[in-house]
C-alpha positions, 0 to 999 in steps of 0.5 A, a space after each residue: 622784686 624788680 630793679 630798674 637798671 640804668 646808665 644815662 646814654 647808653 641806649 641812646 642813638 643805639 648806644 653809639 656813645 658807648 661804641 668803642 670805648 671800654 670804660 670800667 663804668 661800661 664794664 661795671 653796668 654789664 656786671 651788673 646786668 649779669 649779677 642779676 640774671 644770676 640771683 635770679 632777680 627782675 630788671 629793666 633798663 628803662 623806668 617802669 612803674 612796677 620796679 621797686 629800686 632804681 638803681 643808677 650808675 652816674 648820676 647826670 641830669 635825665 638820672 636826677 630826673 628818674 631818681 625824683 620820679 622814683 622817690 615819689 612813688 616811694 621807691 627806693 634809690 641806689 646809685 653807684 659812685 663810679 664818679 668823683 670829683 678827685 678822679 674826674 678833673 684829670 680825664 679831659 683837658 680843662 676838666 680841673 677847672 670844674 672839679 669843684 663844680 663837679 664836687 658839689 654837683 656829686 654831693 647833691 646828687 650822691 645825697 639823694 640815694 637811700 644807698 651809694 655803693 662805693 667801690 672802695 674804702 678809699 672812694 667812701 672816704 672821698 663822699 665821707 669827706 663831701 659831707 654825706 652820711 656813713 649810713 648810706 655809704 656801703 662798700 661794695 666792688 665793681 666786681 669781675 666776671 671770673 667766667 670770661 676772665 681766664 687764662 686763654 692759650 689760644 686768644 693769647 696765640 692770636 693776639 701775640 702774633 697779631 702785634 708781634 709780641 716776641 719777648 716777655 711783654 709789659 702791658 696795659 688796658 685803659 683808655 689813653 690819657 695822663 692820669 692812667 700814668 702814661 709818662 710812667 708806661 712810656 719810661 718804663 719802655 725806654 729803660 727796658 728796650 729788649 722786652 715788648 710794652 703794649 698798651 691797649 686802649 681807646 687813643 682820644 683826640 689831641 684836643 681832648 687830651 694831651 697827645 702820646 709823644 711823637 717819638 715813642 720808643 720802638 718797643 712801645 706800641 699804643 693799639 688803640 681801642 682792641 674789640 677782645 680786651 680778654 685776648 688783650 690780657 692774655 698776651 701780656 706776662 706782667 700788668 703794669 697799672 701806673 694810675 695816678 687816681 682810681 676809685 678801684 681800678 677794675 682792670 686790676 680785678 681783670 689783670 688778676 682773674 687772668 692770674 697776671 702778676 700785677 704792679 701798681 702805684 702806690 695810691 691809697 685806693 688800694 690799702 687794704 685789698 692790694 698787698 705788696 708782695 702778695 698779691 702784687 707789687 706796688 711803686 711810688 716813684 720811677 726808680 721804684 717801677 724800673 726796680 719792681 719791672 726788672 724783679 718781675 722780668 728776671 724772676 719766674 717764680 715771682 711772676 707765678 707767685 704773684 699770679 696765683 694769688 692774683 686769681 685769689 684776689 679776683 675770686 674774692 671779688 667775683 659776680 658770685 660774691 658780689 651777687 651774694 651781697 647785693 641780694 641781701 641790701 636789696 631784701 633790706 631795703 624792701 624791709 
């Protein structure tokens, strides 16, 4: 069995359209790398005759191609739905204005895989909803490597005096735009002046994005793109994940493998696998995230409760399970 493994632009220009940016689809695509060294199965990143299943993350227009080409020599396709349309018209400024463009586009391509793993129950709901068919819609998690994902004293050390984080510090890792839930995170900060908030992640230009507010509260800092995004966990005490829309949100998965207590927006992504006050905490409005922060910030114990049952969420989900099932569709397929 060989898998041809491809992300559109990622060996372009030597990969400087990666540089610098840490995405959950760049994390996926390495995840991916790793699985598959890890049940022993074959791959390349460029098309090969001899592989027998291309799969693709982001389907765009050299993947149609690749996609086309492997259909005819009678091989089998599988493409990861990192993408949808409802997630993809709050990223850049304007981008709802080709969100239906977009939809249309996803259905054509999505439609044209023999399998699209969709990372949640909530993201194949989504492409149920664009007319593809139930049979070639399978669940499966982006995953988290549990190996790098730990709690590191040191890494913690290092980045907490790097940033000068002295109280019990709220935080984040996620590119910097509005539908990560910004607003919330910079509210947050406002109401709760004594403790350290730190967001760690890609800054994009103004023209981009709407720009963070000048006057940002001094408690609050937005690093930028950080090279250890493990070191960037480790500093925190509380997870903060104000998303207004995910299709599984694997910062989540890496906040939990840390054995963070997590507090996420109440949005259908996570019924079913995020469960309030088991394995996390979860708020709808700005009144509930401030009362959800000051029970994590006053009560230890909820903290280690919450963390511990996170490291349970993220084993269920590690490159181990996840090889396990991959493996098994991949021996269907070739059936």
């Amino acid at each position: 069995m060989k898998i041809c493994l491809y992300l559109e632009f990622y060996h372009f220009a030597g990969g400087a359209l990666f540089k610098k940016i840490g995405t959950g689809l760049l994390t996926s695509y390495r995840n991916q790398r790793k699985i598959l060294s890890t049940i022993g199965v074959e791959y390349v990143e460029k098309w090969s005759d001899d592989c027998d299943i291309l799969q693709i993350n982001t389907p765009w227009i050299k993947s149609l191609y690749l996609i086309k080409k492997a259909r005819k020599r009678g091989k089998k396709v599988i493409i990861w739905s990192h993408v949808t349309a409802e997630d993809a018209k709050d990223v850049f400024r304007f981008a709802a204005l080709f969100s239906p463009l977009i939809k249309k586009y996803l259905t054509y391509a999505y439609g044209l895989a023999d399998v699209v793993f969709c990372p949640t129950e909530y993201t194949k709901s989504l492409l149920l909803a664009y007319g593809l068919s139930d049979e070639k819609l399978l669940v499966m998690s982006n995953g988290v490597d549990t190996e790098i994902f730990f709690q590191d004293e040191a890494k913690r050390k290092s980045y907490r005096e790097q940033f000068n984080l002295k109280t019990i510090t709220i935080g984040t890792v996620a590119l910097v735009i509005p539908r990560k839930g910004t607003d919330t995170f910079i509210g947050l900060a406002k109401t709760f002046s004594n403790n350290n908030f730190i967001w760690f992640g890609k800054k994009y230009n103004s023209l981009m994005v709407k720009p963070l507010p000048q006057d940002l509260p001094g408690n609050c800092q937005f690093t930028g793109f950080v090279e250890d995004n493990i070191a960037a966990f480790n500093a925190l005490d509380i997870f903060v994940f104000a998303s207004h829309e995910e299709n599984e949100g694997m910062v989540i998965l890496e906040a939990a493998a840390v054995g963070l207590p997590i507090l996420v927006r109440d949005i259908p992504v996570y019924e079913g696998w995020l469960v309030h006050n088991e394995n996390c905490l979860k708020a709808k409005t700005e009144d509930e995230f401030s009362a959800c922060i000051k029970k994590l910030i006053d009560d230890e114990s909820l903290r280690l409760r919450l963390g511990k049952a996170a490291v349970q969420l993220a084993r269920s989900r590690s490159k181990a399970v996840i090889g396990d099932m991959v493996s098994a569709i991949y021996s269907s397929l070739l059936k």
